[in-house]
C-alpha positions in Angstrom: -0.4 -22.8 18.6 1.5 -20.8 15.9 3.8 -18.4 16.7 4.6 -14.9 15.5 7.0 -15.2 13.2 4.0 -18.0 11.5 1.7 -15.0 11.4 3.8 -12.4 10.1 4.9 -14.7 7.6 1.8 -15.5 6.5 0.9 -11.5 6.5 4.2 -10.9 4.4 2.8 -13.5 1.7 -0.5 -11.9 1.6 1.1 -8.8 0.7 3.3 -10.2 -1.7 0.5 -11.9 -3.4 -1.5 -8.5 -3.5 1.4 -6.4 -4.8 1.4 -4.6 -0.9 4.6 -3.6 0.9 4.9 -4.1 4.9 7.4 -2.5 7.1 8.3 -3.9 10.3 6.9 -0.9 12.1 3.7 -1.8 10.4 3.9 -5.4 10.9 4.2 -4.7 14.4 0.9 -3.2 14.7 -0.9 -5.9 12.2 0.6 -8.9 14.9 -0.6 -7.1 17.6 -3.8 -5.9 16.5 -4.2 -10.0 15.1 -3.0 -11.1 18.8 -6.0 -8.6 20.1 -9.0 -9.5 18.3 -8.2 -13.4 18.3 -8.3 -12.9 22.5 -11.9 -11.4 21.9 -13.2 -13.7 19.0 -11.7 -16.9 19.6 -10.7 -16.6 23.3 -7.7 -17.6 23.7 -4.1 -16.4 22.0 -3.0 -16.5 18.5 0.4 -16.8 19.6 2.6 -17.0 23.2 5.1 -13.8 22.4 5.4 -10.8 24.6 4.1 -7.6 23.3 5.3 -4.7 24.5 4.7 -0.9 24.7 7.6 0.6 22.5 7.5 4.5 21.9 6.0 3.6 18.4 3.6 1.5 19.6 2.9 -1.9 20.2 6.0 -4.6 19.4 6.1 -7.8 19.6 9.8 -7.8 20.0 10.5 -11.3 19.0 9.3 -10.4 15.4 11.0 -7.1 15.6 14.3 -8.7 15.8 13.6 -10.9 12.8 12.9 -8.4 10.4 15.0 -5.7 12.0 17.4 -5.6 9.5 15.1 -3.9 7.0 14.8 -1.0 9.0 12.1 1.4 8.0 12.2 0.2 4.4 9.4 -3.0 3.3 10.0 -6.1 4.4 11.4 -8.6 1.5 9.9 -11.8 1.7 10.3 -15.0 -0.6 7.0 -16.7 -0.2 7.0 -21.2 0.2 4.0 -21.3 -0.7 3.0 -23.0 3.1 2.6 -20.1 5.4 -1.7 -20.9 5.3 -0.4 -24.4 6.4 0.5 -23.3 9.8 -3.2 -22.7 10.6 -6.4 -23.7 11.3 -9.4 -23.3 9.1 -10.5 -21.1 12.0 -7.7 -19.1 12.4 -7.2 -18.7 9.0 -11.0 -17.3 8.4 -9.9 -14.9 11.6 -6.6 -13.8 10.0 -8.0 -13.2 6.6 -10.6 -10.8 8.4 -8.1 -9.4 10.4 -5.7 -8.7 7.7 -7.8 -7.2 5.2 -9.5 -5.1 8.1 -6.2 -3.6 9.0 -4.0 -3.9 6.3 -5.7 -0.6 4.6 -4.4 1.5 6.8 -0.7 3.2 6.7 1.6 2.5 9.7 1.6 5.9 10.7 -2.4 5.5 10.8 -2.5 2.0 12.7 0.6 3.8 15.1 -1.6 6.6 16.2 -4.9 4.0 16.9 -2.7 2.1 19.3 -1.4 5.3 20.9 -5.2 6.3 21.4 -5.8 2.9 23.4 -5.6 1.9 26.7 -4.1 -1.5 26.7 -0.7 0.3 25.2 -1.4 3.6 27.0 -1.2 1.8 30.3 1.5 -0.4 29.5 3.7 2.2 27.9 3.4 4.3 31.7 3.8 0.9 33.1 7.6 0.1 34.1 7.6 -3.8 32.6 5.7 -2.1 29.5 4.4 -5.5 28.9 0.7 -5.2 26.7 -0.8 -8.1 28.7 -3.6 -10.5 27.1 -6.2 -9.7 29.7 -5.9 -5.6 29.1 -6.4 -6.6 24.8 -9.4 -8.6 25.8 -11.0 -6.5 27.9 -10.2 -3.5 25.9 -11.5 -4.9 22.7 -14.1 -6.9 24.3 -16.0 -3.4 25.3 -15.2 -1.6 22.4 -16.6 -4.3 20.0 -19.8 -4.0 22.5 -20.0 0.2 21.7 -19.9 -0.8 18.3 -22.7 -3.2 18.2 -24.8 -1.0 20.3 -24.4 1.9 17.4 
C-alpha cells in the first residue's frame, strides 16, 4: 500500500510536468478526494493516514506537516522521476482519473465541495473529527449511484 506522502508526491510531479502549481491547502483536498473515490472504485484504501475535519476542510494531517512550511504559497517540488513507480498499473489508471478530474478546480472551489458533504460535515461536528473510510464510501458510493441514474 502506498502512502500519502507517495500520492502527493506523485500529484506534485504531475503538476510540475503540466506547468500547474499546488498548495498544500489544495493538496489536502486532491489526497482526500483520491482516498474517497479509490474506497468506492477499487474498495479498499489508497493509503492508511488519518483524515481529518479541519475548519478548511478535509486534511490528511500527516501530509499537512510535510509541506507545511510552504504555507499558503505552491508547493516546490524537485521531481525523481520515480513517483509512478510507487504504484500499480491500477492505481495509477485511478489516480490519473482522479487527478485530472479534480485538479481543474481552485482550492477555494474543491474547499467549499467538501464543506457541502457529509462525510466532513459530520466529522467536523464530531469531537474526534476523524473523516472515517466507511462515511467516504458510503457517501460517494450513493452519490456516484444519483449520477448514473441522471
Amino acid at each position: 500500500m502506498s502512502s500519502c506522502i507517495d500520492v502527493a508526491n506523485l500529484f506534485l510531479s504531475w503538476a510540475n510536468r503540466d506547468g500547474d502549481l499546488i498548495t498544500n491547502l489544495k493538496l489536502q483536498k486532491l489526497l482526500y478526494y483520491a482516498q474517497a473515490w479509490h474506497l468506492v472504485h477499487l474498495k479498499k484504501c489508497l493509503f492508511n493516514e488519518t483524515i481529518e475535519a479541519w475548519e478548511l476542510g478535509p486534511v490528511v494531517p500527516v501530509a499537512y506537516k510535510e509541506f507545511k512550511r510552504f504555507s499558503f504559497r505552491p508547493i516546490e517540488y524537485k521531481n525523481n522521476n520515480h513517483e509512478e513507480k510507487r504504484f500499480t498499473k491500477e492505481q495509477l489508471n485511478f489516480l490519473v482519473t482522479c487527478y485530472s478530474t479534480f485538479i481543474k478546480f481552485p482550492a477555494t472551489e474543491l474547499v467549499n465541495m467538501s464543506h457541502n458533504e457529509d462525510p466532513w460535515k459530520n466529522a467536523y461536528a464530531s469531537p474526534s473529527k476523524i473523516i472515517s473510510h466507511h462515511s467516504m464510501q458510503k457517501y460517494y458510493s450513493e452519490l456516484l449511484k444519483k449520477q448514473i441514474k441522471k
